[in-house]
C-alpha positions as CSV (number, residue, x, y, z in Angstrom):
1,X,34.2,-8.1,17.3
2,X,34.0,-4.6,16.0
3,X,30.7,-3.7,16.9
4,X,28.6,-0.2,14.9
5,X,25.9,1.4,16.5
6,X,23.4,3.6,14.8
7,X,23.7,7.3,16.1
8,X,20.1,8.4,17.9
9,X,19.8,11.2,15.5
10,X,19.2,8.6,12.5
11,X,15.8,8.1,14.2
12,X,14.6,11.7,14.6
13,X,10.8,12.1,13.1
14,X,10.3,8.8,12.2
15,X,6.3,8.8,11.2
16,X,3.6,7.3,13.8
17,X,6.5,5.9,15.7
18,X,6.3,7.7,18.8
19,X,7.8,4.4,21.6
20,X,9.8,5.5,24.5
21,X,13.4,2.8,23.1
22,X,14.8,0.7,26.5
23,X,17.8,-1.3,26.1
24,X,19.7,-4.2,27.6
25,X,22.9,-5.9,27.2
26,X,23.6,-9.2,26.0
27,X,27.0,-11.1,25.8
28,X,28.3,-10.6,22.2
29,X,29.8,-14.3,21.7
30,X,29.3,-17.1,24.0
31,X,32.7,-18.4,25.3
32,X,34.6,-15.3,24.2
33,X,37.2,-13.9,26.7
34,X,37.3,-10.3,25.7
35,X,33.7,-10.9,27.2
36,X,32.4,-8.4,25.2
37,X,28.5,-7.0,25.1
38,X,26.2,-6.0,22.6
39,X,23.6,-3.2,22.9
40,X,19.9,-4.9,22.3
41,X,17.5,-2.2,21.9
42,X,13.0,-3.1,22.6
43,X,9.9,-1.5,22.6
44,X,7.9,-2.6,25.8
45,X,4.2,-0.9,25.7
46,X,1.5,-1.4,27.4
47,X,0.7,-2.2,31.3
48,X,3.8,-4.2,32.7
49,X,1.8,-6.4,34.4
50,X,0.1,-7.7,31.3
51,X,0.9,-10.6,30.0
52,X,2.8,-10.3,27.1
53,X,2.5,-9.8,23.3
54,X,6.2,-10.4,22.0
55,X,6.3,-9.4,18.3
56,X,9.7,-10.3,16.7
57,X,10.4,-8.8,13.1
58,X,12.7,-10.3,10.2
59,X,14.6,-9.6,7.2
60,X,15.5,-6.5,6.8
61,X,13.0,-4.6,8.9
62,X,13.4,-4.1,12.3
63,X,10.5,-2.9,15.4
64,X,9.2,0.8,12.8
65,X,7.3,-2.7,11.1
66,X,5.2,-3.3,14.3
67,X,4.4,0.4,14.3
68,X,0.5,0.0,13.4
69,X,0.0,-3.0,15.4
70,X,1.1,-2.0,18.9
71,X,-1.3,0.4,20.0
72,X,-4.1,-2.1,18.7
73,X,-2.7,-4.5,21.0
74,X,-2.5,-2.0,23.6
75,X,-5.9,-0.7,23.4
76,X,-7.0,-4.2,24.1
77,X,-5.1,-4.5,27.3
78,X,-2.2,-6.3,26.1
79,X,1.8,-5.6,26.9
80,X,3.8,-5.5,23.5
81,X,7.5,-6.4,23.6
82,X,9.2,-5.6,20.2
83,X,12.5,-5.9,20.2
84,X,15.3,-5.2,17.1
85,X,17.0,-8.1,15.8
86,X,21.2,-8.0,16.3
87,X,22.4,-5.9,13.8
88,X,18.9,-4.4,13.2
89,X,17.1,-0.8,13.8
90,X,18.4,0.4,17.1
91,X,20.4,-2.3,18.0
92,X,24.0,-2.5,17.7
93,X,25.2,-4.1,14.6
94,X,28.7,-6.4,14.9
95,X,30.6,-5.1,11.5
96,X,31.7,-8.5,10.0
97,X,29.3,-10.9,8.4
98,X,30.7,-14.2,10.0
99,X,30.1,-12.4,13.7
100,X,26.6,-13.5,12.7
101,X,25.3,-16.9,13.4
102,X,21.6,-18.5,13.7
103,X,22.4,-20.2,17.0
104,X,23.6,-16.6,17.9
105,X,20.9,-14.6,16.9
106,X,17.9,-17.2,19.0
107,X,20.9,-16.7,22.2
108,X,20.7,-12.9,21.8
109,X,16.9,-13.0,22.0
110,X,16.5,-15.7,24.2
111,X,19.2,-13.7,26.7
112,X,17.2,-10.5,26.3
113,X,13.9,-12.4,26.8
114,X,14.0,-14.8,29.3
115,X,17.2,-13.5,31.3
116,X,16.6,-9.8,31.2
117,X,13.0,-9.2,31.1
118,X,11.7,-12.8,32.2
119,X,8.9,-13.0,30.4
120,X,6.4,-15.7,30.8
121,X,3.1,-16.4,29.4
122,X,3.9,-15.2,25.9
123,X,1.7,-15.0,23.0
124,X,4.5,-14.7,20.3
125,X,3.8,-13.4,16.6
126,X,6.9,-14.2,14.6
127,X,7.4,-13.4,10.6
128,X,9.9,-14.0,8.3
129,X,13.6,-14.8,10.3
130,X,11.1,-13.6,13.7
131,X,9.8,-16.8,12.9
132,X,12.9,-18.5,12.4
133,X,14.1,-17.1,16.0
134,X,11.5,-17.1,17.9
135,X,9.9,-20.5,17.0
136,X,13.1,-22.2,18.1
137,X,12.9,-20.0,21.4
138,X,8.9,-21.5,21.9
139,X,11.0,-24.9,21.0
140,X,13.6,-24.3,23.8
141,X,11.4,-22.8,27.3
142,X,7.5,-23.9,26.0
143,X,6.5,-23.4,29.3
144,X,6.9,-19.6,29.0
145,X,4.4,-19.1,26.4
146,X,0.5,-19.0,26.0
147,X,0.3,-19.5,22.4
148,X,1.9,-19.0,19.1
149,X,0.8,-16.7,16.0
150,X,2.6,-17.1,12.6
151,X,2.2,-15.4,9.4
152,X,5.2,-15.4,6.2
153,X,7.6,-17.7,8.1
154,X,8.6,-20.9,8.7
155,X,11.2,-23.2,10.4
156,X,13.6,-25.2,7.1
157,X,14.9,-28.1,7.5
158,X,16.9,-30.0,4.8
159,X,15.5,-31.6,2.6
160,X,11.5,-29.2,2.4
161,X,13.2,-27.0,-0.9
162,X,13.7,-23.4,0.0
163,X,12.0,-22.5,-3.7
164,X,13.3,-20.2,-6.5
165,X,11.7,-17.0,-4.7
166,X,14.4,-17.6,-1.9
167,X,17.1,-18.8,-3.9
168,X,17.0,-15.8,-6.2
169,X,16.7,-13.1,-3.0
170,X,19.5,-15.0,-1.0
171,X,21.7,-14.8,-4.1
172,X,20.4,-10.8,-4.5
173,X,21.5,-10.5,-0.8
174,X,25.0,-11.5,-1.0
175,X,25.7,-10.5,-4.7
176,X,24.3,-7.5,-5.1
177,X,26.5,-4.3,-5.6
178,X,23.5,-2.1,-3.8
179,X,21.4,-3.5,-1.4
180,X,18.6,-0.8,-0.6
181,X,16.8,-1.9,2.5
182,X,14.2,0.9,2.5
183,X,13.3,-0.7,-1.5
184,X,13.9,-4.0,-0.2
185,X,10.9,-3.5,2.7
186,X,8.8,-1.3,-0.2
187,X,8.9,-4.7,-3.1
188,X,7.9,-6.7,-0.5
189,X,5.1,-5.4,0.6
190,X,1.9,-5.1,-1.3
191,X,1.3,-1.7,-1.3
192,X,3.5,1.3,-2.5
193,X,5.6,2.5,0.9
194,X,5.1,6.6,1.4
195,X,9.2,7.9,0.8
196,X,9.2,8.9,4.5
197,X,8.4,5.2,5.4
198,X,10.7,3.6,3.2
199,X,13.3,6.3,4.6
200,X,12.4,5.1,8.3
201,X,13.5,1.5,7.0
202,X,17.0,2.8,6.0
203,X,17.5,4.8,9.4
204,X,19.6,2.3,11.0
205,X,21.7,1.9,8.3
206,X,24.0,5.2,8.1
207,X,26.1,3.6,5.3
208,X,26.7,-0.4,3.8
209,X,29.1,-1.0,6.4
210,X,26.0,-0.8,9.1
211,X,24.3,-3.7,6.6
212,X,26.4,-6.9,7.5
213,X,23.8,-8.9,9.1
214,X,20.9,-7.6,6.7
215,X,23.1,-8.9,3.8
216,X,23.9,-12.3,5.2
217,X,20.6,-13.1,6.9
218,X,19.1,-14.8,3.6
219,X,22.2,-17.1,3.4
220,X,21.8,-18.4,6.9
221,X,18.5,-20.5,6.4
222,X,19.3,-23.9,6.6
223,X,19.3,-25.8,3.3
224,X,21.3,-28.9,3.7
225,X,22.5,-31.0,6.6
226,X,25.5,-29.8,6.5
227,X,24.1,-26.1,7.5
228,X,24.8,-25.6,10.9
229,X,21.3,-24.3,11.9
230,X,20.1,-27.8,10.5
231,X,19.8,-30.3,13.4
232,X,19.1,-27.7,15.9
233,X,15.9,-26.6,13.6
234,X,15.4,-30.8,13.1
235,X,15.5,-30.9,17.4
236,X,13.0,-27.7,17.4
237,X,10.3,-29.6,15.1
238,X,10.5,-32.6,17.9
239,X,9.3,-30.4,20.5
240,X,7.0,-28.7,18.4
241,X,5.4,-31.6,17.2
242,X,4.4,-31.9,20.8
243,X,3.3,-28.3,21.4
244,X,-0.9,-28.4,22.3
245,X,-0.9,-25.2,23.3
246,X,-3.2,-22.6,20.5
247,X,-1.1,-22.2,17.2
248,X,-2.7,-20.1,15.2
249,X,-1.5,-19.5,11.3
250,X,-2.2,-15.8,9.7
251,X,0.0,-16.0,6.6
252,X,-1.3,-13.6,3.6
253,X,-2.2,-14.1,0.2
254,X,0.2,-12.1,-1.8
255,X,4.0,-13.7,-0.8
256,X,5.7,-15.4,-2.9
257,X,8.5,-16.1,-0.5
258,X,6.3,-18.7,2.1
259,X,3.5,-19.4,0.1
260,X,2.4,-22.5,1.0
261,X,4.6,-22.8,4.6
262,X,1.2,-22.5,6.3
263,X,0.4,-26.3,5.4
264,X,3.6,-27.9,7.3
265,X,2.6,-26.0,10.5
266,X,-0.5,-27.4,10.5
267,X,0.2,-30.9,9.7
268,X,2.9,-31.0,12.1
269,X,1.8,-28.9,15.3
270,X,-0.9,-30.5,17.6
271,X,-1.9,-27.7,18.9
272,X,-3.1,-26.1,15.3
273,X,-5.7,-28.7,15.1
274,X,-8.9,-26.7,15.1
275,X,-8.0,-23.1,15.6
276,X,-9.3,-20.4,13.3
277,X,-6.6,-20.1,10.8
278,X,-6.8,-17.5,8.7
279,X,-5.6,-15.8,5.5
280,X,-4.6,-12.1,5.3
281,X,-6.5,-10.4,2.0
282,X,-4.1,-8.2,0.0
283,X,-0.5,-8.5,2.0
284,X,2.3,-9.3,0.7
285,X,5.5,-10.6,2.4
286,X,5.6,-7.7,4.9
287,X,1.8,-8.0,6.0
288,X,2.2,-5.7,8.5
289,X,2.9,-2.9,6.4
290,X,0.1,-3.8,4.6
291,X,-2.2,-5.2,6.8
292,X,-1.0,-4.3,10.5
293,X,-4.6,-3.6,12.2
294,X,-6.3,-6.0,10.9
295,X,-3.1,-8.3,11.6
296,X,-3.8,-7.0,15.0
297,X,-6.8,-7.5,15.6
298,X,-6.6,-11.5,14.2
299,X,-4.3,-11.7,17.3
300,X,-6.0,-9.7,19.7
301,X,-9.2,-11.5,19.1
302,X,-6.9,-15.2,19.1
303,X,-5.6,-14.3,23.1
304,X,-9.8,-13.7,24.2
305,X,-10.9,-16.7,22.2
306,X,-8.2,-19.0,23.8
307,X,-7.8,-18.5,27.8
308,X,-5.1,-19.9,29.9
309,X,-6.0,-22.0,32.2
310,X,-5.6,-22.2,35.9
């Protein structure tokens, strides 16, 4: 596996972005003999002996997207774990598209998450492929988390329709001649991206070659049940249709992409039954950009309003 890694420089002056990066290792490909590691860089604010906030970006942002959000969560108390995706921000980033996997991307995080830093009573916000991760990581250790926050995301199966939104971005992502992530981040979001913002979203990405996981991402959502993320997302649903713990739903009003995924959540997840579910006004598909305080705040006020007990 020929593995790229952003230089640091790439990241100089990024705007209100100011987090100290840590970094751990996780094993590149299970079962490979090289025994090879990849480079899996997080942001980890707030007092360490908090429990944690673990905020887990998508497609094709990486941790800059959380940038608003953190030191909301903060101020309330809260430790905030953000890591970047495989192939994402300041993570290294494996060259080839087929070194990229679904089942590999939830074992990268769930290595750096539960191995490395061992975190246990997690309130997890996921959007976009964060959701797609991290909802099969609440699927596969429930006991390490508190509750569950989703906004823009969702967990396919065959069979639910991907719609023509998707369709048309996932052919975009592997046919496209260009594929301007900065742009990308800026047409999904609601509001016009300052240039040095959009700029922060093409840091990690010195050149196309640095863009192999960005460009297949969109083709690794399960769509049939063939699709070899299929049954493990079909054994994910089983567990969380039994999940009582608080599951709270903050999807926006503007994004085409998941409009509408909201509904199966809270048909199918006990423990969405009653919670204060709410919609964000005026974001798009990247609500954080758009609405990251307020975004915040929705979750900040979800962990006092639901205590763990015992």
């Amino acid at each position: 596996m020929q593995i790229l890694r952003t230089p640091d420089e790439r990241f100089a002056g990024l705007p209100e972005y100011p987090f100290a990066p840590h970094y751990a290792e996780v094993v590149a490909a299970a079962g490979d003999a090289a025994g090879g590691t990849l480079r899996v860089h997080y942001l980890d604010e707030g007092p360490r002996d908090a429990a944690p906030v673990l905020l887990l970006h998508g497609e094709p942002s990486w941790s800059f997207l959380y940038r608003r959000m953190i030191p909301v969560l903060v101020a309330a108390g809260h430790r905030v774990i953000a890591p970047d995706l495989v192939g994402f921000g300041k993570s290294d980033k494996p060259a080839e598209q087929h070194d990229y996997t679904y089942a590999r991307h939830v074992e990268w995080m769930r290595e750096l998450l539960f191995d490395h830093l061992d975190l246990h009573d997690i309130t997890f916000f996921g959007q976009d492929w964060g959701g797609l991760v991290g909802l099969r990581l609440v699927a596969a250790a429930p006991q390490r988390y508190a509750r569950v926050v989703v906004g823009n995301t969702g967990l396919p199966v065959a069979g639910a329709g991907l719609g023509e939104a998707f369709l048309a971005w996932q052919k975009f992502s592997r046919e496209s001649p260009a594929f301007p992530i900065g742009n990308i981040v800026n047409g999904g979001s609601a509001t016009e991206l300052a240039p040095e913002v959009i700029a922060a979203y093409d840091a990690p990405f010195p050149d196309d070659t640095y863009k192999a996981g960005a460009r297949i991402f969109p083709s690794l959502v399960p769509g049939s049940v063939d699709d070899p993320g299929n049954a493990d997302n079909e054994a994910a649903w089983l567990v969380l249709e039994q999940f009582r713990k608080p599951f709270l739903c903050a999807f926006s009003d503007k994004d085409a992409i998941t409009r509408g995924a909201d509904a199966v959540f809270l048909r199918r997840v006990p423990g969405a039954a009653g919670q204060p579910h709410t919609t964000i006004v005026g974001g798009g598909h990247f609500l954080q950009e758009d609405r990251g305080p307020e975004l915040a705040e929705v979750i900040a006020t979800f962990i006092a309003s639901t205590p763990v007990e015992g």
